[in-house]
N, C-alpha and C positions, 0 to 999 in steps of 0.2 A: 160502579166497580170498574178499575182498569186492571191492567196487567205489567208492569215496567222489569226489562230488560235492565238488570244490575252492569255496571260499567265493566266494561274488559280487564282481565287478570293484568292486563298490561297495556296502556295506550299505543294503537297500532301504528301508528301513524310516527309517535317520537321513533319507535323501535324501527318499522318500514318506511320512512319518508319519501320511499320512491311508490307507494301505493299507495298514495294519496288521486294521483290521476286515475289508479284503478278503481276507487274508492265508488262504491253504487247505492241504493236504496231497495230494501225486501220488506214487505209488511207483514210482520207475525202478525196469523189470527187467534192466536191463543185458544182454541173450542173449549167449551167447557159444557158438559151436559147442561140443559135447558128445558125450553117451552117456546123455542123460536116461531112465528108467523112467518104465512108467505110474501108478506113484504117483506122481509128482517134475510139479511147475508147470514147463511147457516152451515153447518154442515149437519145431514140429514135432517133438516125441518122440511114442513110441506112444500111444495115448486109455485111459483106464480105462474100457473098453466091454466088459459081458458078450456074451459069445458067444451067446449067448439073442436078442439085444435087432438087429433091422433096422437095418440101417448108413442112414443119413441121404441122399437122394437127390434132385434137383433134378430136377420131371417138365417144366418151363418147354420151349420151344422154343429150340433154341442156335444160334449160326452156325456155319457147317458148317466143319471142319478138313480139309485136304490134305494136311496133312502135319504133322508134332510131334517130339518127342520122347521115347525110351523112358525112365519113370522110372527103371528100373533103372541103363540109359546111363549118364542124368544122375550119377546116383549114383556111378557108376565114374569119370565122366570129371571129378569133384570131384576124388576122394582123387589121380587120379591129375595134377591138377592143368593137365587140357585140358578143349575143351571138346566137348561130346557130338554125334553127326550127325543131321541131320535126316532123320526115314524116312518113307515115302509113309503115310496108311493106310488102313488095310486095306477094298478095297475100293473106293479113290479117294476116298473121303471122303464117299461117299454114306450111310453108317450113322453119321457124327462127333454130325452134329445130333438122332441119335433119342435121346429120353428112354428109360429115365430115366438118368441120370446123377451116378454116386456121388459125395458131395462131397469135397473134401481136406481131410484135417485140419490145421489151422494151428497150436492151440495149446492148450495147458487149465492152468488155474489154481487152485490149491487156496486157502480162505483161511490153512489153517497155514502157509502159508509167504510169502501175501500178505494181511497181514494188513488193508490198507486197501481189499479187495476188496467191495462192499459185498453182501449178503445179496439170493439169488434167491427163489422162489417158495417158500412153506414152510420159510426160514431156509435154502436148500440154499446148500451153502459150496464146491461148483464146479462152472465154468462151462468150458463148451468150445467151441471157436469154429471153422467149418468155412466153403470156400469153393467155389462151382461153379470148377472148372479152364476153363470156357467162359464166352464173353461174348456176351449176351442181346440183340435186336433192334438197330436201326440204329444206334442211339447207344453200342452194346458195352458195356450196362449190366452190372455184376455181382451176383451173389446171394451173400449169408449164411447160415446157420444159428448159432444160438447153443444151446446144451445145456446146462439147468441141474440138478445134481444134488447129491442127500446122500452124501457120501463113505463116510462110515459104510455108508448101506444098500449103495450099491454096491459097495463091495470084502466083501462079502459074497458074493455069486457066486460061484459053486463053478467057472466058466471063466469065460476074457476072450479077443476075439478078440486072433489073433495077425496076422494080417496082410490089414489094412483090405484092401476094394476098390478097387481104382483104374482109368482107363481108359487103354487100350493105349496112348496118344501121350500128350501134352501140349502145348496149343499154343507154349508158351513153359517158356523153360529157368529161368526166376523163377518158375513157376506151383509147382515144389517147393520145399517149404522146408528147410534144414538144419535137424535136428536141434540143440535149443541146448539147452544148460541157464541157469538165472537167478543174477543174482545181487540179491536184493532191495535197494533201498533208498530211504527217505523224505525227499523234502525240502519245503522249503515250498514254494509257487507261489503266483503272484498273476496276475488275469485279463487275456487277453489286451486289448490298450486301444485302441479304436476302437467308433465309434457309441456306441450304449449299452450296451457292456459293463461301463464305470465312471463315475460320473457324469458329465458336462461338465466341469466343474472341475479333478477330478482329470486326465483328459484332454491338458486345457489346460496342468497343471503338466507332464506327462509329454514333450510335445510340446516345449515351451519349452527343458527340462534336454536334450533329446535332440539340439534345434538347436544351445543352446551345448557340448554335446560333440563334435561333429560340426566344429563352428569352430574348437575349440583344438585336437583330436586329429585332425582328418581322418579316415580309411579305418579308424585302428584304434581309433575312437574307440568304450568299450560303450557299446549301446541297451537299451533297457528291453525291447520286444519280444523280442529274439534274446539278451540276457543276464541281466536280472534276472526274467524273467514264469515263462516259461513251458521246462523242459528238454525237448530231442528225445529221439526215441526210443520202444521200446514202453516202457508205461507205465499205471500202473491211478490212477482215480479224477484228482481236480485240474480241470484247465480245460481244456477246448479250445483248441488253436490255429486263427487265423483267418486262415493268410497269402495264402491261394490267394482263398478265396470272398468274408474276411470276415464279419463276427457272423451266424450265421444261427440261426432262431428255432427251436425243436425242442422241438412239444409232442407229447404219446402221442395217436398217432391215436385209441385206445381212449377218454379221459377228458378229453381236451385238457389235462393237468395237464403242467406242464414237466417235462421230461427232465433226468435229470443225467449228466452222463460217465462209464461204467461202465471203458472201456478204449480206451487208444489205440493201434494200430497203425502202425509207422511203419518203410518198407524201408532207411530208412540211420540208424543212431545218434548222425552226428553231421555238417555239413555247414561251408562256410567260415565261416558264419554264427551256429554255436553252438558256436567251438573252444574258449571258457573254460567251456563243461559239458562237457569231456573229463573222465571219471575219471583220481584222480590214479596210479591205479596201471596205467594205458595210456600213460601221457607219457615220452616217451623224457626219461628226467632232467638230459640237458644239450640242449637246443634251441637253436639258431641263430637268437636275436632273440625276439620275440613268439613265442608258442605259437600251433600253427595244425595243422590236421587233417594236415599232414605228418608233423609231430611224434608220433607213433604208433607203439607198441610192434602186433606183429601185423596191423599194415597190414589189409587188404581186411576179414578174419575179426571184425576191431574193427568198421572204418566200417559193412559192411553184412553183419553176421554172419550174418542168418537167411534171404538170397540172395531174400527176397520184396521185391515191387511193387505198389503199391496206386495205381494212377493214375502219371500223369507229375509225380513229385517231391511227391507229397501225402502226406497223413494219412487213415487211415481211423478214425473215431471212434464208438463205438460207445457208443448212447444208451440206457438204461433209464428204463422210470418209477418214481419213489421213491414211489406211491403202490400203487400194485401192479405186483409185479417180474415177474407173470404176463403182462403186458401184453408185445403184439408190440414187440421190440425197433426202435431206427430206426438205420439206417448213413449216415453221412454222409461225405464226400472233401473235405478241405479243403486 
């Protein structure tokens, strides 16, 4: 099975021939629910974590939870295609907010199978990406972990744990992720266009083309933002999306040296607004009119296969430094 990215409503390049130098590389991973192993690049499958090695755990102070749901539940009440109950817990919610607090694992990515992943600390070729299931003081901030390691040395371990830590509720029935497995693939990208993401000029041009599509086409008219720039979805390397917040500047706290996009997370694949990046092998082959996120083979399991949230309708973008990959990672929501 692959997944292939239908060609642009409009070739970017004839249209923007000054963005051709801007022109980059983003790998959709297309998730799609699974049965992924802990060798296999996933989103929510098991971690390649020796059983040796202290599960990852957020000591922070959490706000307190009354009530959640069992992961198991969840789990059950997926396949069996309802939705899971919410149970008090234990103890009235007076032990929800004590540390520490094991984190969920979200996802890990190998570079043999993502090959545009770019290299951690000491060349190591995977990363693993984990989240607090709790949200942090008044503003319900969240916490990361990133896990960078040499695949080699580690599937060397003589055991691997079989069944991460987890905590008895979960405040929300998004906070687990389905199990997905990948389906790689590369396209070009080109940088979101506002402020100074692309000169003024180019800008200017982008803007003007996007007025007179908007006047001859109306509603179904493509945009450069939501068609030509940038595809939804999770995805490694390419450009940040800026729809929520806008360009925002992101250098390593460490070095002040600019950050580059290591990975994007994103809880729906595909929205009204980016239905011509539908893979062609999800489109129901005789559609009614325009192609639009109705038009979809496997419904829900396509638009938001990996059942995670990251913010109300955002992205979470996860930034390294390319000058030492050692450096504390930065998470941003946009």
């Amino acid at each position: 099975m692959t997944r292939t990215t239908p060609a642009r409503p409009v070739p970017v390049e004839a249209v923007f021939p000054e963005l051709a130098i801007h022109r980059g590389r983003t790998t959709r991973l297309h998730p799609r629910p699974g049965q992924p192993t802990m060798r296999d690049s996933h989103v929510g499958g098991p971690m390649l974590w020796p059983e040796a090695e202290p599960w990852p755990v957020c000591h922070e102070s959490h706000q307190s939870v009354t009530e959640g749901y069992v992961p198991d539940e969840i789990r059950a009440a997926r396949v069996a295609g309802t939705w899971p109950r919410k149970r008090p817990w234990p103890g009235g919610g007076t032990d929800s907010a004590a540390g520490p607090v094991p984190f969920m694992e979200l996802a890990q990515f190998f570079r043999r199978n993502v090959p545009g992943l770019a290299p951690g600390p000491d060349g190591a070729d995977l990363v693993q990406l984990f989240r607090c299931p709790f949200t942090h003081g008044s503003s319900l901030e969240r916490r990361y972990h990133l896990r960078w390691r040499c695949s080699a040395e580690t599937e060397r371990a003589s055991r691997f744990l079989a069944v991460p830590p987890e905590v008895p509720l979960l405040p929300w029935e998004h906070e687990l992720p389905e199990p997905c497995v990948l389906y790689p693939e590369e396209v070009d990208t080109y940088p979101w266009a506002e402020d100074d993401t692309l000169p003024a000029a180019v800008i200017a041009l982008i803007d003007a083309w996007d007025d007179v599509q908007e006047s001859e086409h109306g509603r179904d008219a493509p945009s450069y933002q939501f068609d030509l720039s940038i595809p939804p979805g999770w995805r490694i390397g390419g450009f940040p999306s800026w729809a929520s917040t806008g360009p925002l500047t992101v250098d390593c706290a460490a070095c002040r040296h600019p950050m580059r996009l290591l990975l994007t997370a994103d809880g729906s694949e595909m929205d009204a607004d980016s239905h011509s990046w539908m893979p062609l092998e999800d489109r129901d082959p005789h559609p009614q009119g325009r192609s639009s996120i109705r038009d979809i083979r496997g419904g829900p399991s396509v638009v938001q296969p990996t059942r995670l949230r990251f913010g109300r309708d955002r992205d979470l973008h996860v930034f390294t430094c390319p000058a030492n990959p050692g450096h504390p990672p930065r998470w941003v929501l946009s």
